[in-house]
C-alpha positions as CSV (number, residue, x, y, z in Angstrom):
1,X,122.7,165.0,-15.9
2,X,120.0,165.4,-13.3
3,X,121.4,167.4,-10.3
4,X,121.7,165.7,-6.8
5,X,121.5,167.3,-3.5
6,X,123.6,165.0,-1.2
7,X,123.3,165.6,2.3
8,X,125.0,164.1,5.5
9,X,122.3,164.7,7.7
10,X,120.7,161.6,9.6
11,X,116.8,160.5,9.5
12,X,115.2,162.2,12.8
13,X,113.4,164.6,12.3
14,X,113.0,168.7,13.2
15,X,111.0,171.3,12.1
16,X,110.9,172.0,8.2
17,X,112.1,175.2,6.6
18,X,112.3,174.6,2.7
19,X,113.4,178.3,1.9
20,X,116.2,177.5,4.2
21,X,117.9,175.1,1.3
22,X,116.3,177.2,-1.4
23,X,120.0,178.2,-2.6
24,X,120.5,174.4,-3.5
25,X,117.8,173.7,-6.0
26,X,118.6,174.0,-9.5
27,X,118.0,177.8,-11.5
28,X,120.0,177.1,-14.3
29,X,121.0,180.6,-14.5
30,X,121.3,182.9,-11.8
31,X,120.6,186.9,-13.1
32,X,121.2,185.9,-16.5
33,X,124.8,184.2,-15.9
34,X,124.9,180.5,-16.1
35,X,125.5,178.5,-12.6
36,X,128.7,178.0,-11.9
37,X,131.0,174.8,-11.4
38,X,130.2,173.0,-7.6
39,X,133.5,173.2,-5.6
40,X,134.7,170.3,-4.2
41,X,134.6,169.6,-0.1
42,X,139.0,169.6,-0.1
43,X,139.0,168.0,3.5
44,X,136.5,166.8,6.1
45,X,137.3,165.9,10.2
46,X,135.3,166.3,12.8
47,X,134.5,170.3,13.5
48,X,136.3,171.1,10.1
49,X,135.9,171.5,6.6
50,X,137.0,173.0,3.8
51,X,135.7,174.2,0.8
52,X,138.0,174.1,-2.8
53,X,138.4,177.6,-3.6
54,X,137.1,179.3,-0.5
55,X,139.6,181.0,2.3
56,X,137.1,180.0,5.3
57,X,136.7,176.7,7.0
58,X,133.1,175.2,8.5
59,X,131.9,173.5,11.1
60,X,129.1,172.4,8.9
61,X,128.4,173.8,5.6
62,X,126.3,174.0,2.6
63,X,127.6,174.0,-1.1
64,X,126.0,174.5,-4.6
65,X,127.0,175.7,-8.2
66,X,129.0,178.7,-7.5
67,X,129.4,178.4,-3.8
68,X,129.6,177.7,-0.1
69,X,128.3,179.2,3.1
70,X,128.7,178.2,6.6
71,X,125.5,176.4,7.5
72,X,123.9,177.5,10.9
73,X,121.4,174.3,12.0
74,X,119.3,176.8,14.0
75,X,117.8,177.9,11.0
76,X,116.1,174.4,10.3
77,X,117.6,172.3,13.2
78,X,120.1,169.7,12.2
79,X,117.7,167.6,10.0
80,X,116.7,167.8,6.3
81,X,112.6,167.0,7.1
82,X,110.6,165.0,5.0
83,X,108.7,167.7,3.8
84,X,111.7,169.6,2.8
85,X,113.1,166.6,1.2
86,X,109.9,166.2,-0.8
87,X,110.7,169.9,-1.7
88,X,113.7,169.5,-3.0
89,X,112.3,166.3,-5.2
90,X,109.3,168.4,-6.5
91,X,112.1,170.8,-8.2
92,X,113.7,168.0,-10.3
93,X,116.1,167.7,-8.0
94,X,117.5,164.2,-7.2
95,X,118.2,163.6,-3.3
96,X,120.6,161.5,-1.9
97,X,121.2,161.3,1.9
98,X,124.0,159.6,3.7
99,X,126.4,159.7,6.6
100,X,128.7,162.4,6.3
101,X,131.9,160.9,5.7
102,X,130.0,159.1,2.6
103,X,128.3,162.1,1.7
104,X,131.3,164.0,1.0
105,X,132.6,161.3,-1.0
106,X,129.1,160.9,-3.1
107,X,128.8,164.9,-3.7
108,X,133.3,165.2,-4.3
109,X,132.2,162.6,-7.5
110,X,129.7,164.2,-8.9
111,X,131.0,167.4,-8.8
112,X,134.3,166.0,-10.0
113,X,132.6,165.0,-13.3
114,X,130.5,168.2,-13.6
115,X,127.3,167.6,-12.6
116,X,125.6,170.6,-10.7
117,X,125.5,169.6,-7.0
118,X,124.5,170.5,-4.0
119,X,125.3,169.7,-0.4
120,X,124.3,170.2,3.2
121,X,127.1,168.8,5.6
122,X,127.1,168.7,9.4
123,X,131.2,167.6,9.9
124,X,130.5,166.5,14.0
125,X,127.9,163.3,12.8
């Protein structure tokens, strides 16, 4: 299964920074160990979310194989840019972008059958 990155950003555009999602393209190993499961988003309102299997909550986050980190937007602004976007497609990567609500829902399936996902989500959009 091709991986997706699923993100709930929306189209306007800011300044790119590709190594900023660099932890959400595919490795297929990370130092010899194979990537981890994706964990799902376990609960999404506006200012919150959680993470399965992680003790903190975010305002916005990012998730891939393995895990979760709280997603400060003044490293890359609150935008996935084209350029990054065409990034992400250049590593195999198949990108999905949609509102957040539906974003959690499209990343919460695929992770729930397996598939190695990654996610950028900003909770107040």
């Amino acid at each position: 299964m091709t991986p997706a990155f699923c993100t709930s950003l929306d189209n306007s555009q800011s300044a790119s920074a590709a190594e900023a999602y660099a932890d959400l393209t595919p490795a297929g190993d990370v130092g010899g160990k194979p990537i981890m499961s994706s964990p799902e988003i376990a609960s999404l309102s506006w200012g919150h979310m959680k993470v399965k299997g992680c003790s903190s909550s975010y305002k916005d986050c990012k998730v891939w194989p393995g895990g979760s980190r709280a997603w400060d937007w003044r490293e890359t602004g609150t935008d996935v840019p084209p350029s990054t976007l065409d990034y992400v497609k250049k590593q195999g990567v198949d990108v999905r972008v949609f509102q957040t609500e539906q974003a959690v829902k499209e990343y919460n399936a695929l992770a729930g059958k397996g598939a190695k996902v990654g996610g950028v989500f900003h909770s107040t959009c």
